[in-house]
DRENPA-3360 file (N, C-alpha, C; in nm, 2 decimals, always signed):
BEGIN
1 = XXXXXXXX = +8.96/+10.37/+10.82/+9.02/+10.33/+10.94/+9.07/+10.19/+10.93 ~ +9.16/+10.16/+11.00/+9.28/+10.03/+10.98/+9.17/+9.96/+11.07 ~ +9.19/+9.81/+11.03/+9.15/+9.69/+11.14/+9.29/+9.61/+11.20 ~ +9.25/+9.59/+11.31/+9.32/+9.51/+11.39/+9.29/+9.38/+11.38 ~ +9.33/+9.25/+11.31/+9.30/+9.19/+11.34/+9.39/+9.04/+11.37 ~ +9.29/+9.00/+11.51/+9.36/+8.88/+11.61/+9.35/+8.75/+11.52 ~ +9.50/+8.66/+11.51/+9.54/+8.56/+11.38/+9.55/+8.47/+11.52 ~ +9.47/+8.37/+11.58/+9.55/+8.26/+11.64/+9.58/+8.14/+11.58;
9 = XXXXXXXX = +9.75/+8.11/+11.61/+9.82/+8.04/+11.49/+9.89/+7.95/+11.59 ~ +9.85/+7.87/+11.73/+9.93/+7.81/+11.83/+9.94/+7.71/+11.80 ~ +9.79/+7.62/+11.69/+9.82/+7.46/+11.71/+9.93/+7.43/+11.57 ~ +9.97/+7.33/+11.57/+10.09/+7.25/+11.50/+10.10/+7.31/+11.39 ~ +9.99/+7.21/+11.36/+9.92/+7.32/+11.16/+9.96/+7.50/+11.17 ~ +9.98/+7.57/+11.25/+9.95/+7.67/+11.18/+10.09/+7.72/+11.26 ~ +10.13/+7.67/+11.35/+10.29/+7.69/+11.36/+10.42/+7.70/+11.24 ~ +10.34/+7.53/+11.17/+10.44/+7.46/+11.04/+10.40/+7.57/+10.95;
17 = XXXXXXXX = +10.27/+7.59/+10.97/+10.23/+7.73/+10.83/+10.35/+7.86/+10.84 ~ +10.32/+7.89/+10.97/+10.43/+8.03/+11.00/+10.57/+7.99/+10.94 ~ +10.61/+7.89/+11.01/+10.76/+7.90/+10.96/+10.78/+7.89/+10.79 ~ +10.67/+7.79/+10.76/+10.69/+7.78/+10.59/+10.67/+7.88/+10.49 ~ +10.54/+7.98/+10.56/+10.52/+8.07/+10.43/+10.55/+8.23/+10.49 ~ +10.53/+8.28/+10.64/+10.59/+8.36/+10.67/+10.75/+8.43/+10.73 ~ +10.81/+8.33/+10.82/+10.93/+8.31/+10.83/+11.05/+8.30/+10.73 ~ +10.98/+8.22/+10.61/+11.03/+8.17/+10.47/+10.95/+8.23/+10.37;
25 = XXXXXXXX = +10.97/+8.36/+10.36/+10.85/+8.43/+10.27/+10.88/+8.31/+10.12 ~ +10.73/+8.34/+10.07/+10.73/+8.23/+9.93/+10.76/+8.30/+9.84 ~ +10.84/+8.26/+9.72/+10.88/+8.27/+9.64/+10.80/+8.35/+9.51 ~ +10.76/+8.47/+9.41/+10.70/+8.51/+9.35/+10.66/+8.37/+9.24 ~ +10.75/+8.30/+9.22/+10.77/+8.18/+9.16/+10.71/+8.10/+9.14 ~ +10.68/+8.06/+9.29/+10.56/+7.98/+9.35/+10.46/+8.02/+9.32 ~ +10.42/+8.15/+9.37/+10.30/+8.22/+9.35/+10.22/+8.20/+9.18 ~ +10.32/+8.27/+9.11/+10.30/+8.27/+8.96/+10.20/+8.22/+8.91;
33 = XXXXXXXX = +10.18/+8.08/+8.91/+10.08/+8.00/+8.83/+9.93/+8.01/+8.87 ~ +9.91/+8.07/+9.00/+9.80/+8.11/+9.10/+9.70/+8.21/+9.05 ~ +9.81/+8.33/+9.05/+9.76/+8.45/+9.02/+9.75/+8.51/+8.84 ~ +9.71/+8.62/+8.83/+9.72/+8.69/+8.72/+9.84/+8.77/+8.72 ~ +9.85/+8.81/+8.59/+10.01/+8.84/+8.59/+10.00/+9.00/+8.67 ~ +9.88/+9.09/+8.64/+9.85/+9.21/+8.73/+9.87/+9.21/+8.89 ~ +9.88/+9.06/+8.92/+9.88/+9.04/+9.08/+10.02/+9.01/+9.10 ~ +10.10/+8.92/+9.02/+10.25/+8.93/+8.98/+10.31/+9.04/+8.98;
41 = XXXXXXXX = +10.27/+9.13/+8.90/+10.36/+9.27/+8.95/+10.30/+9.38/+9.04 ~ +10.19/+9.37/+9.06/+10.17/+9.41/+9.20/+10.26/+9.38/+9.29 ~ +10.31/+9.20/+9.33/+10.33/+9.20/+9.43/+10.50/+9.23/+9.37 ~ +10.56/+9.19/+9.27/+10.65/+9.26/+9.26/+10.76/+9.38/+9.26 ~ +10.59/+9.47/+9.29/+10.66/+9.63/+9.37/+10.65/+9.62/+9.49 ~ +10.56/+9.54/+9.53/+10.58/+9.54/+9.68/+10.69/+9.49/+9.76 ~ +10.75/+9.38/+9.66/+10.84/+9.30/+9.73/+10.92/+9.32/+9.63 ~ +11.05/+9.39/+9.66/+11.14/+9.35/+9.51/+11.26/+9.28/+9.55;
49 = XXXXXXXX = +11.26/+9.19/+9.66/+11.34/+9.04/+9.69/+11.27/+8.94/+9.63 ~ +11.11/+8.95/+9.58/+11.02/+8.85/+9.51/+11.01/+8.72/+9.59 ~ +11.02/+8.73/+9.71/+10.99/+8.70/+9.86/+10.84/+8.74/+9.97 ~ +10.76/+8.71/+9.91/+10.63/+8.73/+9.96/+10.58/+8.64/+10.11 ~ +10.58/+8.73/+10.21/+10.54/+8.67/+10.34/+10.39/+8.64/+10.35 ~ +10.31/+8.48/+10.34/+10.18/+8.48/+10.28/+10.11/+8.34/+10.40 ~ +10.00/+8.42/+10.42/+9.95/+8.38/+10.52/+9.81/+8.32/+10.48 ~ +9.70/+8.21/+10.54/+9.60/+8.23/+10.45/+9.49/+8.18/+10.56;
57 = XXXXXXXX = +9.35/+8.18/+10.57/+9.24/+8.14/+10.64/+9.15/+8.05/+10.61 ~ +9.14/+7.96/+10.66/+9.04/+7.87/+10.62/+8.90/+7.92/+10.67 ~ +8.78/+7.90/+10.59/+8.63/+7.98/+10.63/+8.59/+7.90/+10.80 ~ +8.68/+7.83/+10.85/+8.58/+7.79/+11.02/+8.48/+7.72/+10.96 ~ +8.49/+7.70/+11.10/+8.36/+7.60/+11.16/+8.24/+7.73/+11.10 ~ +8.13/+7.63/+10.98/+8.00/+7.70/+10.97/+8.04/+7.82/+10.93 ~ +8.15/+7.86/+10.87/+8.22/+7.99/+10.82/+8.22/+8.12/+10.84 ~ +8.26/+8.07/+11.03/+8.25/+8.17/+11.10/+8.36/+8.28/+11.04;
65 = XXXXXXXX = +8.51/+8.24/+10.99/+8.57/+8.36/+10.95/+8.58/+8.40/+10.79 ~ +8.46/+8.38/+10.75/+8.47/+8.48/+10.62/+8.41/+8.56/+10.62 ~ +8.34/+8.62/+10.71/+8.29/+8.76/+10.72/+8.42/+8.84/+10.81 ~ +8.51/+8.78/+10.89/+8.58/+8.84/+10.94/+8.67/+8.86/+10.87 ~ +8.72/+8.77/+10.70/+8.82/+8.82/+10.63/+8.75/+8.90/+10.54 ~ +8.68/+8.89/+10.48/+8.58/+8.98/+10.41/+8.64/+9.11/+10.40 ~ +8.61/+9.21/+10.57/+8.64/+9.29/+10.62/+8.78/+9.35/+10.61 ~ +8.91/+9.22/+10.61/+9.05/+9.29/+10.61/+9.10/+9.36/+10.48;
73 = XXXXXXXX = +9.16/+9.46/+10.43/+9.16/+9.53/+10.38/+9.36/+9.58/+10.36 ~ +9.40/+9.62/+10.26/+9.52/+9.62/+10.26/+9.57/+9.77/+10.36 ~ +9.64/+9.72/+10.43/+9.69/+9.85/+10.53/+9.64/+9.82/+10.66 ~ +9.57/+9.70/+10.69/+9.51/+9.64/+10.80/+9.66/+9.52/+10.88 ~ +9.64/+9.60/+10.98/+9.74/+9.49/+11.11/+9.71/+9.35/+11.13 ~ +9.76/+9.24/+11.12/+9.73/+9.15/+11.19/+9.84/+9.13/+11.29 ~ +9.80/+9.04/+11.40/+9.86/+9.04/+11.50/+9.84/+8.87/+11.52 ~ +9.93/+8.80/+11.52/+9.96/+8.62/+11.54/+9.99/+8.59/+11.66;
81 = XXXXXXXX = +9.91/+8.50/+11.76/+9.93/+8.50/+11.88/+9.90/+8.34/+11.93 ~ +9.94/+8.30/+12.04/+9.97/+8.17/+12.03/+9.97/+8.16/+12.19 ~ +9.93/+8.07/+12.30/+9.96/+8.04/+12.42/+9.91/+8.20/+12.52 ~ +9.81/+8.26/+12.46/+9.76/+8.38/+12.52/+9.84/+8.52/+12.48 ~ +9.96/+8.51/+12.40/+10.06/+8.61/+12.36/+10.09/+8.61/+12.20 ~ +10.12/+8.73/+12.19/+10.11/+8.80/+12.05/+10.23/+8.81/+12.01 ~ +10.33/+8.70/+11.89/+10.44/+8.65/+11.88/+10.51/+8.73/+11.79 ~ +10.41/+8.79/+11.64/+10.44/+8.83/+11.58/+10.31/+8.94/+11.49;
89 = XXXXXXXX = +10.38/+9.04/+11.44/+10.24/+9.11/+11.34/+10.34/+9.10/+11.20 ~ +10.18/+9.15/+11.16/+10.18/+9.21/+10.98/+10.09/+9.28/+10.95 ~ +10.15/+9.29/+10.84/+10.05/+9.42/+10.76/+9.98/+9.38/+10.60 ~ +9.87/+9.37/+10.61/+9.77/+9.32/+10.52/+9.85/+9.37/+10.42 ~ +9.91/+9.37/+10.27/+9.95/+9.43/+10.15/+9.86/+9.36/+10.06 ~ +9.84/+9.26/+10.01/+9.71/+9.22/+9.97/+9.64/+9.09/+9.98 ~ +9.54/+9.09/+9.93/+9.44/+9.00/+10.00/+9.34/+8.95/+9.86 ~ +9.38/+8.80/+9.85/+9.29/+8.72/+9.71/+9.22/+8.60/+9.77;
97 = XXXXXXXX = +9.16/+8.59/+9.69/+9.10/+8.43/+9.76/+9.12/+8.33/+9.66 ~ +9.20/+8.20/+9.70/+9.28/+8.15/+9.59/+9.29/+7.99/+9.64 ~ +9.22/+7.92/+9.63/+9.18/+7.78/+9.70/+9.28/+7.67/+9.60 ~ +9.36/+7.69/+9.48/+9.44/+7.61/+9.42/+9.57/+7.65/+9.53 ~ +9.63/+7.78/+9.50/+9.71/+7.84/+9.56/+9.74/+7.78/+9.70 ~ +9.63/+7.81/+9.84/+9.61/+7.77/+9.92/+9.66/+7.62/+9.95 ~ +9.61/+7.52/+9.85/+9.64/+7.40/+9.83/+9.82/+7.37/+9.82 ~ +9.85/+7.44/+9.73/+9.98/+7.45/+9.69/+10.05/+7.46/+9.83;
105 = XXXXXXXX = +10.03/+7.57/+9.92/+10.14/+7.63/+9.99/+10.09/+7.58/+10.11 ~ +9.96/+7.48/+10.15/+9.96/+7.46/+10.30/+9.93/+7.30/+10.30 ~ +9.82/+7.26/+10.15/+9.80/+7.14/+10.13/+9.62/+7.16/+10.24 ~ +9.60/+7.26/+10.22/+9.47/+7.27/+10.34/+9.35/+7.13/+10.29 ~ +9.29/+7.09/+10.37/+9.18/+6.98/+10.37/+9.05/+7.02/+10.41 ~ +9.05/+7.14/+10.44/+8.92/+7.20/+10.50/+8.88/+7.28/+10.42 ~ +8.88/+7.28/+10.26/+8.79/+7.37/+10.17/+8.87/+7.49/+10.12 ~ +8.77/+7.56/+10.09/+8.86/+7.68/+10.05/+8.95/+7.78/+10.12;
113 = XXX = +9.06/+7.80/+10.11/+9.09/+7.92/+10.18/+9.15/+8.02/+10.10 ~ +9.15/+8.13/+10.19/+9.21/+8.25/+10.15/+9.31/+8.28/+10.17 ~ +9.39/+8.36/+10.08/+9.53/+8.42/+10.10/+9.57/+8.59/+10.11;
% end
């Protein structure tokens, strides 16, 4: 069974995130030096503009959301919502946890995140 799951993305940080790595899907290019080459052509069937729409989570406060990413799964909805309303969705295609990567594409300061 699919999850639904609620992305709130309303403060600054995660606005600038949307437009930069979802709006502007990232480049397989970018990606490259991150992953394994098996995840390179994965995502290169998935995407064959080599344009990856990539979104990522930081583990929370006391890490409250890595049990909630844990759980997402490829073929799982997420739903991005901002000011009480739900702006935009997606659909999980895959899911690594990649804290260099992360760095790269958001510059995060709060540890590891996931992609």
């Amino acid at each position: 069974m699919s999850l639904v799951a609620l992305q709130p993305a309303g403060d600054v940080d995660a606005n600038q995130h949307y437009e930069d790595t979802i709006v502007n899907p990232v480049s397989i290019e970018k990606i490259r030096p991150y992953v394994s080459e098996q995840i390179v052509q994965h995502l290169n069937e998935l995407y064959p503009s080599k344009r990856i729409p990539t979104w990522g989570v930081t583990p929370g406060n006391k890490g409250v959301n890595i049990g909630k990413w844990e759980r997402l799964q490829s073929g799982d909805l997420t739903l991005f919502a901002r000011k009480g309303r739900v702006y935009a969705s997606g659909v999980v295609s895959l899911k690594i946890r990649n804290s260099a990567l992360s760095q790269a594409l958001w510059g995060n300061k709060q540890g590891t995140t996931d992609t």
